[in-house]
C-alpha positions as CSV (number, residue, x, y, z in Angstrom):
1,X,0.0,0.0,0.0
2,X,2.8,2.3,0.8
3,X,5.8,3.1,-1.1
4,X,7.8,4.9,1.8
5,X,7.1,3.2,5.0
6,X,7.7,6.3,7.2
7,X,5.5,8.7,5.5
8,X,2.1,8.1,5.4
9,X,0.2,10.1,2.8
10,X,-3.8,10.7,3.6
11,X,-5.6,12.5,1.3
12,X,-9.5,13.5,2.1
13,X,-12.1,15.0,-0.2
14,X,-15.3,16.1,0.7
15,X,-18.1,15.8,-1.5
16,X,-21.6,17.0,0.2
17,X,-25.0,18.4,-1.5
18,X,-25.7,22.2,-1.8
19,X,-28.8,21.8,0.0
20,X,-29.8,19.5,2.9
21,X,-31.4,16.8,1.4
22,X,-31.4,12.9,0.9
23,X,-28.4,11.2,-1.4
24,X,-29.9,11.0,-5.5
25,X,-28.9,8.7,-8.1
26,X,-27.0,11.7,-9.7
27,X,-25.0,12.2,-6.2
28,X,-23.9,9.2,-6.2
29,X,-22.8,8.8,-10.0
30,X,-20.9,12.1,-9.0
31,X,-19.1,10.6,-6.6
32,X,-18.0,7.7,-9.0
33,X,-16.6,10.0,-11.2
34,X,-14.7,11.7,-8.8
35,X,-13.0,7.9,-7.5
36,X,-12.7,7.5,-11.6
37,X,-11.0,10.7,-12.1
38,X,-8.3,9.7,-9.7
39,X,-6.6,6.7,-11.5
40,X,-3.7,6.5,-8.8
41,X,-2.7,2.8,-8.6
42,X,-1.0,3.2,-5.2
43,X,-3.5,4.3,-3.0
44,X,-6.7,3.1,-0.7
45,X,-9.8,4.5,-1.9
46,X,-12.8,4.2,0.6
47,X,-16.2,6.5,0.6
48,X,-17.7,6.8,4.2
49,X,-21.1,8.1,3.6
50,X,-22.6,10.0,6.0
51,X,-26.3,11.2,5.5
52,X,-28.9,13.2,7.6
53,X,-32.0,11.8,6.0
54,X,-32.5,8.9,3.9
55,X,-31.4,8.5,0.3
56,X,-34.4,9.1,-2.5
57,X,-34.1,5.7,-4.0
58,X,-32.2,2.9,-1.4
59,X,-32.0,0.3,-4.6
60,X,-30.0,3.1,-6.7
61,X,-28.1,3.6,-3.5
62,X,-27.1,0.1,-3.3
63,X,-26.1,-0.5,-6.9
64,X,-24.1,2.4,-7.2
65,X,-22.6,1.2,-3.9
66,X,-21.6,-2.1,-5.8
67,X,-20.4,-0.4,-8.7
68,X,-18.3,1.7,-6.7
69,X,-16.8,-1.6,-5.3
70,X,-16.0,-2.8,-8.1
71,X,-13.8,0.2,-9.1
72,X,-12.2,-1.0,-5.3
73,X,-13.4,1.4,-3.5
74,X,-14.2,0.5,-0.1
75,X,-18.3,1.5,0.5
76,X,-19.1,2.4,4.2
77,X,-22.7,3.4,4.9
């Protein structure tokens, strides 16, 4: 995972809605693109997903959620 075993690099973006509202479909092909975007080989990519109300569509939710797996990107909701 780590080139230089006495520097650890951690990165954070933060992705959240201009309003306060439940997760869309949209958001969350958004946020794919943004892990797509970023083809580095050499680092862990996880989402932790943190929402105030529930998303508009849970069975978008979850496939996206898959599809962002399979891109490896560790999916914590």
């Amino acid at each position: 995972f780590i080139n230089n075993r006495y520097r650890i690099l951690r990165t954070f973006e933060r992705w959240e809605p201009t309003v306060s509202r439940g997760v869309t479909p949209a958001d969350m092909k958004s946020i794919r693109s943004m892990f797509r975007t970023d083809a580095r080989s050499d680092v862990v990519k996880a989402l932790i997903l943190v929402v105030d109300q529930p998303p508009e569509d849970l069975s978008v939710m979850t496939t996206e959620s898959q599809l962002l797996q399979a891109d490896g990107v560790f999916v914590l909701m």
